[in-house]
N, C-alpha and C positions, 0 to 999 in steps of 0.2 A: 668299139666296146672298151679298151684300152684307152681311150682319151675319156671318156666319161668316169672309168673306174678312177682317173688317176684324177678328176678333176671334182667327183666325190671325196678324195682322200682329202682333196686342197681346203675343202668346204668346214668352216669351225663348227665344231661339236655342238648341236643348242640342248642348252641346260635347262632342263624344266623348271620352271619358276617354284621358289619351294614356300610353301605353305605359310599361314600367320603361325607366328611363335605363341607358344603356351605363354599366358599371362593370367597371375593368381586374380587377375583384378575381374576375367573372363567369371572365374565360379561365383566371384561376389554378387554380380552380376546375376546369374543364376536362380541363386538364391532368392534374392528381391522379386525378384520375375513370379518368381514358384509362390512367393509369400503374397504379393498383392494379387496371384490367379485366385489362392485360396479364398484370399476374401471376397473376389468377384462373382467365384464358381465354384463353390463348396464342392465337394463330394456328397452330400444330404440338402435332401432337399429342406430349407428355413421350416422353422413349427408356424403352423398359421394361427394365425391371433382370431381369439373368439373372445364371448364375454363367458363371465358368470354363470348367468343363467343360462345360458347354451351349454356350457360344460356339464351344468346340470340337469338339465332336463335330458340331452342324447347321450350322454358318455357316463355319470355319476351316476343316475337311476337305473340306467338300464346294466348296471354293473361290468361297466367295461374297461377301466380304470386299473392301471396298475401298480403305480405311482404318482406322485406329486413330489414336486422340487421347486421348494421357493428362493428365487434370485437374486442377490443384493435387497429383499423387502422390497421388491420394484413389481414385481411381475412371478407367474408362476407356471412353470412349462408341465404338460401333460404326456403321461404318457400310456399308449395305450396295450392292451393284450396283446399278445402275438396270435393266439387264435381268432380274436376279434377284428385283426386285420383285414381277413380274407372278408369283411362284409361291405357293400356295395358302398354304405355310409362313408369308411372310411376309405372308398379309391383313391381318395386326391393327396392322401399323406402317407400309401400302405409301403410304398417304394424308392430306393433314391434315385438318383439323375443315370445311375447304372443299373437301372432296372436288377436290385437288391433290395434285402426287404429293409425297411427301414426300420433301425433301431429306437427311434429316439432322438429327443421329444419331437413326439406329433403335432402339438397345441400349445397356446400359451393366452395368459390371460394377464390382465393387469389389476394391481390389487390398492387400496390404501393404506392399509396397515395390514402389516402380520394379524392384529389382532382380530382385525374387522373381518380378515378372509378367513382366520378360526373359527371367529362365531358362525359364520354364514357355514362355515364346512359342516360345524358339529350339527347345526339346524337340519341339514339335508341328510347327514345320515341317519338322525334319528329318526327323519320320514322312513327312509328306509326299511330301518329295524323294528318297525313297527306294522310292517307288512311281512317281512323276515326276518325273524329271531336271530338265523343262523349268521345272518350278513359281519364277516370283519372290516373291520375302521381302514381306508386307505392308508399305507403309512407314507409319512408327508419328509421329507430330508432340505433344513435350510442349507443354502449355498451362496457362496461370497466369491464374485467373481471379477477378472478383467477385461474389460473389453479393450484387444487388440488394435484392435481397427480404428477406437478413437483416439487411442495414444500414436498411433501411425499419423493419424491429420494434425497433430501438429509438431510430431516429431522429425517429419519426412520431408518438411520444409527447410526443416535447420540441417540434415543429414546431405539434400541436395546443394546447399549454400555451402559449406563445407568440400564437399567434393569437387564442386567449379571451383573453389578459391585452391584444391591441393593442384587442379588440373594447369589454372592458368601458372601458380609458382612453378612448375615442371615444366613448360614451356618456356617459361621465360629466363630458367637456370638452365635452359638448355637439356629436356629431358631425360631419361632414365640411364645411370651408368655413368660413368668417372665421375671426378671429383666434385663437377660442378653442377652433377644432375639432383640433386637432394636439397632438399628446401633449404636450408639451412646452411648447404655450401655455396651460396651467392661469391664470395669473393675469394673462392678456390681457383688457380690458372686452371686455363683449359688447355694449356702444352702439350704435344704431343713428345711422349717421349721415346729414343730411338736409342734403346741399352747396347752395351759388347753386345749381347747375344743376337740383337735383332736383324736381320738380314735386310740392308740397302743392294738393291740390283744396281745402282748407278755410282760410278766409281768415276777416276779423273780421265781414265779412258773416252768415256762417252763427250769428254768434253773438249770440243776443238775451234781451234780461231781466237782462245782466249790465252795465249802463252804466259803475257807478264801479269794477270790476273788469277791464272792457277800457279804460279811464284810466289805472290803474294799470301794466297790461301793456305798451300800445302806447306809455307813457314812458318804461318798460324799454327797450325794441327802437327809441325815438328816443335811448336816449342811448349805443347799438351805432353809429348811422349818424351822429348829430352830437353827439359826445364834447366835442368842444371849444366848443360850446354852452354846457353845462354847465359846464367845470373853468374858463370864462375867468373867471368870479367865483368860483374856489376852491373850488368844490364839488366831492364826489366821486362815480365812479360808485356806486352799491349792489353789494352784492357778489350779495345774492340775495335773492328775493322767495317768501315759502312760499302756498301756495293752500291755503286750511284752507275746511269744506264739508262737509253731509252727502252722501251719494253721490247719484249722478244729477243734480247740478246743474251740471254743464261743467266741472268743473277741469280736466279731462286733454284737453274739447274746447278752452279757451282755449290750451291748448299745444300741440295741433295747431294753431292758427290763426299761434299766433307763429311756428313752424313755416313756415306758408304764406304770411307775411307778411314776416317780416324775409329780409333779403338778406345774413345771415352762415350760417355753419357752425353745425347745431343739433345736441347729441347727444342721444336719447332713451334711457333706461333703465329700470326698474323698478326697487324695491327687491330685492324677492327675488332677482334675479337675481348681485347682491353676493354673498349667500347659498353654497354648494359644501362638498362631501364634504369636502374636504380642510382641512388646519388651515395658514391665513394668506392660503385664496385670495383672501377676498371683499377684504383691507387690499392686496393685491397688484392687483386689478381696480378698486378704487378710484384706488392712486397709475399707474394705465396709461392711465386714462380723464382725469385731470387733466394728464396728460402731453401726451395727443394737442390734449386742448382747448386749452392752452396755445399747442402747433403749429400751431392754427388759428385761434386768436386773430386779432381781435375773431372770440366766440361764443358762446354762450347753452349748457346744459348742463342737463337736463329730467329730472329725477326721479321719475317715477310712484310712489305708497303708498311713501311716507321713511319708515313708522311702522314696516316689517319691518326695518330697522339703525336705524332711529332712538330706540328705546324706551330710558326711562331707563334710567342704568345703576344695578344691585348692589338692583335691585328684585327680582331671582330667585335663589336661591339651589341653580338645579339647574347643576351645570358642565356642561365640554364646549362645546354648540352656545350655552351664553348668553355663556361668553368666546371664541366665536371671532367673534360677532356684537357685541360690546364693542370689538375689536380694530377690526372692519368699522368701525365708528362712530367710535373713536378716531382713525383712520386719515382718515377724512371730514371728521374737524374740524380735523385740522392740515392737509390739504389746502386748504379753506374760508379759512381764516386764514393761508395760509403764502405765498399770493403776493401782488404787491403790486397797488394800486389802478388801474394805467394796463396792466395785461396784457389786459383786456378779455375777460375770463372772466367771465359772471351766471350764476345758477344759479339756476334754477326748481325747485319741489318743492310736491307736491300732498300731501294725505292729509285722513285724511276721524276721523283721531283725536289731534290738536292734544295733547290731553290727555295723554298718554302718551310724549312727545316728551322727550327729555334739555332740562334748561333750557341745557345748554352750546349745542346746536344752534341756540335760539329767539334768543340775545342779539342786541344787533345789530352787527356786524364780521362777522357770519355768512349770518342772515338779516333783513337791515336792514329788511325790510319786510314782514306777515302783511295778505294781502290774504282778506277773508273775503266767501265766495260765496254765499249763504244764496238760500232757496227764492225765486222769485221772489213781485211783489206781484200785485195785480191790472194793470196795465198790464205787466209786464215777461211776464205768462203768455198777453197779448193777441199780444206779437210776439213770440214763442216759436211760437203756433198760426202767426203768419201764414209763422213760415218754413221750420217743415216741411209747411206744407200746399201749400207752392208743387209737392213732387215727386207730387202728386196731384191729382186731376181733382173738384174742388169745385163748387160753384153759387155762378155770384160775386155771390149778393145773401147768400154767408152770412156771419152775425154772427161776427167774430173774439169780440167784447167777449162777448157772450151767453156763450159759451162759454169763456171764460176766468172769469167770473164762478160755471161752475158748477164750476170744478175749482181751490178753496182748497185750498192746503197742497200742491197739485201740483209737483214737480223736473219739470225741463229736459225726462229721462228719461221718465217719465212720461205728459209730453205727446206724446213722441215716439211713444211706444206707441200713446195714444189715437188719434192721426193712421192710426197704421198700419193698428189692428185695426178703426176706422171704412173704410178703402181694404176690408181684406177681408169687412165684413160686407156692404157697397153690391157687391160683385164677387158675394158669392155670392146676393142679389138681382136678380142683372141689372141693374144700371142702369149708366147712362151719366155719371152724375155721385155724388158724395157728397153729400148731404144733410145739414142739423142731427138727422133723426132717429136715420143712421145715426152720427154721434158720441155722442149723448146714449147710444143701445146700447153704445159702445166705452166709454166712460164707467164704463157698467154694467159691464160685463165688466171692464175692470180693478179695479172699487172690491169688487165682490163675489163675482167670479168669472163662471165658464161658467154658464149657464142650464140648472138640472136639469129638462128636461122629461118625462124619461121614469122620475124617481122620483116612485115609489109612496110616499104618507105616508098613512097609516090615518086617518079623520074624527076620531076624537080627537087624532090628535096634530096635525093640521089647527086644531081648535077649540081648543087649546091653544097652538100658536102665535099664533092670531088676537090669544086676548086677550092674550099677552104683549106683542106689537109695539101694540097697542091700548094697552097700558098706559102705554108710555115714549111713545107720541104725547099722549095725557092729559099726564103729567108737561110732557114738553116743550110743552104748548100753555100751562099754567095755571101755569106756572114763570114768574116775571118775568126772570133772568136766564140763562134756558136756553135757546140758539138757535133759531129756528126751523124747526120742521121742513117739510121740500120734499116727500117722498114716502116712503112706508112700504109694505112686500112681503113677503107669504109666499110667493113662490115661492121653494123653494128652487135657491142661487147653491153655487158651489162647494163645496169637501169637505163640510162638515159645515153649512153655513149653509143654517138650513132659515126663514130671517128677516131682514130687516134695515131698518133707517131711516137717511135721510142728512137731515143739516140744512144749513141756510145760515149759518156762524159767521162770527163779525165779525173781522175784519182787524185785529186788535190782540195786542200782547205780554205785555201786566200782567194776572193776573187778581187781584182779590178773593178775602176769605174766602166772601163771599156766594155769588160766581159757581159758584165751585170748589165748595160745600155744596149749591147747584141743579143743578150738574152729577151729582153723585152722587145726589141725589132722582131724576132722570132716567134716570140707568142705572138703580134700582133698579126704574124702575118696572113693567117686565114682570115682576121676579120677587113683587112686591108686587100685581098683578093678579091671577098665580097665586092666588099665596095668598087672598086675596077671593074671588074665584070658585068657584075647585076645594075650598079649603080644605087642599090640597097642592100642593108644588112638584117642579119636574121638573129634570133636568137642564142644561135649556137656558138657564139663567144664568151657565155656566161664565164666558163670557166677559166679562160684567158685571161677577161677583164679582173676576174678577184686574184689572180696568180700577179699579173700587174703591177694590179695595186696594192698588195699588202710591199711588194719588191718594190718599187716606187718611194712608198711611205719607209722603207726601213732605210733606203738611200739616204733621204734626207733629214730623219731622227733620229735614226741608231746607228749609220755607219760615218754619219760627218762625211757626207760625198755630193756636200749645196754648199756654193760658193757664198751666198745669201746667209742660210742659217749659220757656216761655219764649221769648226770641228767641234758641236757637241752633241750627245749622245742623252737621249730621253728613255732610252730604253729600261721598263723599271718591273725587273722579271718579281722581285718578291713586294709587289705591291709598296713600298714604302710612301708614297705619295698619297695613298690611298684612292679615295675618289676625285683628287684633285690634281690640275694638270701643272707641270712645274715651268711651265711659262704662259705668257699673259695670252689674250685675245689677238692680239693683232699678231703677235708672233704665232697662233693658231692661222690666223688669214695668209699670212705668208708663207704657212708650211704647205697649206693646200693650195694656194698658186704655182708652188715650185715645182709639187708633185704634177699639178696639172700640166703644166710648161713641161714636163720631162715624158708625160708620157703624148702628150702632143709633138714634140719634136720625134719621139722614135715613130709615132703614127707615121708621120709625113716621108719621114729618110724610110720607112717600109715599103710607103707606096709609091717614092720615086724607085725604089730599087725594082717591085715586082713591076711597074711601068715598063724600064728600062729591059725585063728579063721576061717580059709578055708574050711570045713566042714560044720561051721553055716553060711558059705556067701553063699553057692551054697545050702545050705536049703531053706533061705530067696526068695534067686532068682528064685530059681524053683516055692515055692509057690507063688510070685507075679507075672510070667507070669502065672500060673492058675486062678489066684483070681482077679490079677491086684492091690486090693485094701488090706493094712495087717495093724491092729490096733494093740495098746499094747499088748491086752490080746492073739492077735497071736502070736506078738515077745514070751510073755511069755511061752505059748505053744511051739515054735518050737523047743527056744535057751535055755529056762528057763530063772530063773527071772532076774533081773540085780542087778549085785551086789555092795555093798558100795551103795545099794538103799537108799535114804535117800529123803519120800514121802512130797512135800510140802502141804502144810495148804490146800491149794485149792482141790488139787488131793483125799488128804483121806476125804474130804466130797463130793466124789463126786463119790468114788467108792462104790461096792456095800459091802454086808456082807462077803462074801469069799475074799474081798482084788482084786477080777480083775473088770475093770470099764465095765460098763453094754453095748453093743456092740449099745443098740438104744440110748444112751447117752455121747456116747464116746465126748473127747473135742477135737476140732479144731482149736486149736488157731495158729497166726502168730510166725513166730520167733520174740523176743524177740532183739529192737536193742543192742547189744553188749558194743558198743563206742559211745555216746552221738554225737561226732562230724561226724563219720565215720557208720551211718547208715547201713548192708545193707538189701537187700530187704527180705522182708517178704519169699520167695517164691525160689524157688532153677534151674530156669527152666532149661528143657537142651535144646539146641542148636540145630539140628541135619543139 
């Protein structure tokens, strides 16, 4: 009872969803409704149309008449006795639609002229009074009236035209509320603003792994609070500082922090949001945003992805949307440059595509400073773990450092996730605490995906997998510059990963021709196993062959490592070339010969190696279809140890006393990217 009460408490509160908000537009609404029932469904029932001479033979003779009201000279409604109601004649007009007596008018007639229906009247009465002396003259009341309903048909059409056109401007100004929601505020920013008084939860606490980056910032935000600091030896404020970064690694959290830190006026905005239907908004929401900043000077001014206005200009040749977003940009840079150094305006701006950036924007009078946030190292991924793991319930003998050790190449992001999805795999285990085992599983889960347990893989394509992940542990074991490998799995992991191997790679930026040519023997080598064994190969090298060969093609255009092409370097990150390539045809046929010759030669030195080591490939495979799952200190058992071992910093604090790593702490980390520009995946899957 005790463990339910306490796992009630754990349970978050659900907040009933609350209701649609009052909106005046509701009663308007109402109203129309109400007005076009009336005219569908009176309350009285319509007077029914007779002639003339029916008025007068049943209702005028027989003195049942109590008035008469003639209607715009068009027509003339009847009305009858209220004693005269109760008679069988008039059932069909005595009552209205609520069984009420009805008032009025009962009948209606149509006339030619006023005049023509006086003579006819005075005629009939005089029969009348000719039989009765006593008989009085109906009294007859003209009436000039409007009919509603016809001014509705074609007033209702222009009422509706109007109302779609105020609906789609509120849509497209970005509906109801701040500046930008009213028709007529088209080129108001949409910045959000974050006063003294507003309360940011994220401060530079939350922010770890970035050290010379939050230096950089929190100089920023000291020289908001002490200006005169700085300018009393003639220096000047920065005007702006750019956050360049692949994604997930904190830029837009360091701007919440400044945010949550400094004590001026903060505007936040996004690029895209410059961006609108209309031609001149984004250059009009630009000079509205430097407006108000100015007015709240000293204050900082926060950019999210600059690269959606900020992309060079007259690189596109489609009009339209690319000059109304030139204008956006043109508009930003005389803004940027047009006030002067003591207004205390800085301006933050993230993106995660530097490359693509106008050089007008990068100068510096612009963006005086390019602060770059790169993944963190081993120590900055150690207190990254320790501060999102503070909002979760951990075992406090566990190892930050272990675990930061087993996730190279990991973003901010990343870790954030690992944290989370370890929280959910320990909750759906029952425990009361997180463990290292459940991270090392979250680990898994993000580097390889969800755990396919309940696919079905036929025994050959089972034994075919074996030896391919068999192969690349071969390779990577008996490779001297090919990381070491941590653990190797044919369970199949997400979509199509029916395989995969993680290694331990070293903490470095430069590689070698060597490195780079054993890297490639390694990926090859489950499809070079294939081929040994079976004598055929299967589909499941997809991901090899494009890892290959993008490394392949950067060897010999980007990194000048072909003795043929030379040291130059093709590589044209902000398109300057365009659609056109900066050498001829034939040095095209040559560049795919070289690539071909390169990864043909690692083919062969793979498959003379797994050749040579056929015995430890078909050990490996054998034990992995039994176990499925084989760690280091299996390889080391099966094949013995690896040799020209050479243990890095991470690995020997991490093994135990006898030198093999402890099998409930073993590391899992991703692959390690290779080529800064030429990524590739974490994860090896195979194809089937």
């Amino acid at each position: 009872m005790e463990n339910n009460n306490q796992e009630k408490k754990r349970l978050p509160k659900i907040v009933p969803p609350k209701g649609p908000r009052f909106n005046i537009y509701w009663v308007y609404g109402i109203i129309a409704l109400v007005l076009i029932g009336l005219q569908f469904f009176p309350f009285t029932k319509s007077s029914k149309l007779i002639s003339f001479e029916e008025f007068n033979q049943n209702m005028l003779q027989s003195k049942d008449v109590q008035k008469l009201v003639v209607v715009n000279k068009e027509y003339v409604e009847v009305f009858i006795k209220p004693d005269r109601l109760q008679e069988q004649k008039y059932k069909d007009v005595s009552s209205t639609n609520f069984n009420t007596v009805n008032p009025g008018p009962h009948y209606r007639f149509k006339i030619l002229s006023v005049d023509d229906f006086t003579k006819k009247l005075s005629e009939a009465e005089t029969e009348i009074k000719q039989t009765d002396p006593d008989y009085q003259s109906i009294e007859v009341y003209p009436e000039n009236r409007t009919d509603w309903f016809n001014a509705l048909s074609w007033l209702l059409p222009i009422l509706i035209i109007v109302a779609i056109w105020l609906f789609i401007m509120r849509r497209v100004t970005g509906g109801v509320g701040g500046p930008g929601g009213q028709i007529f505020n088209f080129g108001k920013s949409k910045a959000t603003l974050f006063d003294k008084g507003t309360k940011v939860n994220i401060t530079f606490s939350d922010v770890a792994g970035l050290d010379e980056a939050k230096a950089e910032v929190m100089e920023i935000v000291d020289f908001l609070k002490n200006p005169k600091k700085y300018t009393a030896l003639g220096g000047k404020i920065p005007k702006g500082a750019l956050l360049i970064g692949p994604p997930g690694t904190g830029k837009t959290l360091i701007a919440k922090a400044v945010a949550g830190e400094a004590q001026v006026p903060f505007f936040s905005i996004s690029g895209s949001e410059f961006v609108e239907l209309f031609v001149g908004i984004g250059a009009s929401r630009v000079r509205d945003l430097f407006k108000q900043a100015r007015e709240k000077a000293p204050c900082i001014i926060f950019i999210d992805e600059i690269d959606a206005i900020g992309r060079a200009r007259g690189r596109n040749f489609i009009q339209g949307g690319n000059d109304e977003r030139e204008n956006t940009l043109n508009q930003l840079l005389v803004e940027m440059d047009g006030f002067g150094t003591d207004s205390g305006v800085i301006i933050l701006a993230a993106t995660n595509r530097p490359d693509v950036l106008d050089s007008a924007l990068l100068r510096p009078g612009r963006f005086d400073r390019q602060i770059s946030i790169d993944k963190p190292d081993l120590v900055g991924r150690e207190q990254i773990f320790k501060v999102h793991s503070k909002n979760i319930k951990v075992q406090k003998d566990l190892d930050m450092k272990k675990l930061a050790a087993q996730t190279p190449g990991f973003a901010g992001a990343d870790i954030a996730n690992v944290c989370n999805e370890s929280a959910l795999i320990a909750a759906r285990k029952n425990k009361k605490e997180v463990d290292m085992s459940d991270f090392q599983d979250a680990i898994d889960r993000v580097i390889g995906g969800l755990e396919k347990k309940n696919k079905i893989i036929s025994q050959d394509e089972k034994k075919i997998v074996a030896y391919h992940e068999a192969g690349h542990a071969i390779c990577g074991w008996f490779l001297e510059h090919a990381d070491p490998l941590v653990k190797v799995s044919i369970i199949p992991r997400g979509v199509a990963a029916l395989g995969y191997a993680q290694y331990m790679p070293k903490e470095q930026f430069l590689y070698t021709t060597e490195q780079l040519f054993d890297s490639i023997c390694m990926t090859l080598g489950g499809r070079a196993a294939e081929d040994i064994i079976f004598s055929k190969i299967s589909t499941g090298a997809q991901n090899d062959l494009e890892r290959i060969t993008k490394l392949g093609y950067a060897m010999v255009t980007i990194y000048g490592m072909n003795a043929k092409i030379g040291n130059l370097s093709y590589f044209d990150p902000q398109n300057e070339y365009g659609f056109q390539k900066p050498y001829s045809e034939e040095t095209a046929k040559m560049i795919d010969e070289e690539v071909r010759e390169l990864i043909d030669k690692a083919f062969i030195r793979t498959k003379d190696l797994l050749r040579e080591k056929q015995p430890e490939l078909e050990i490996l495979a054998q034990e992995l279809l039994k176990k499925e799952i084989l760690f280091q200190q299996d390889l080391e058992r099966l094949i013995g140890k690896r040799p020209f071992e050479t243990k890095h910093k991470e690995e020997e604090e991490l093994v135990g006393e006898n030198g093999v790593p402890d099998p409930e702490e073993l590391m899992e980390p991703q692959k390690k990217e290779p080529v800064l520009d030429i990524p590739p995946p974490r994860i090896e899957p195979r194809i089937a």
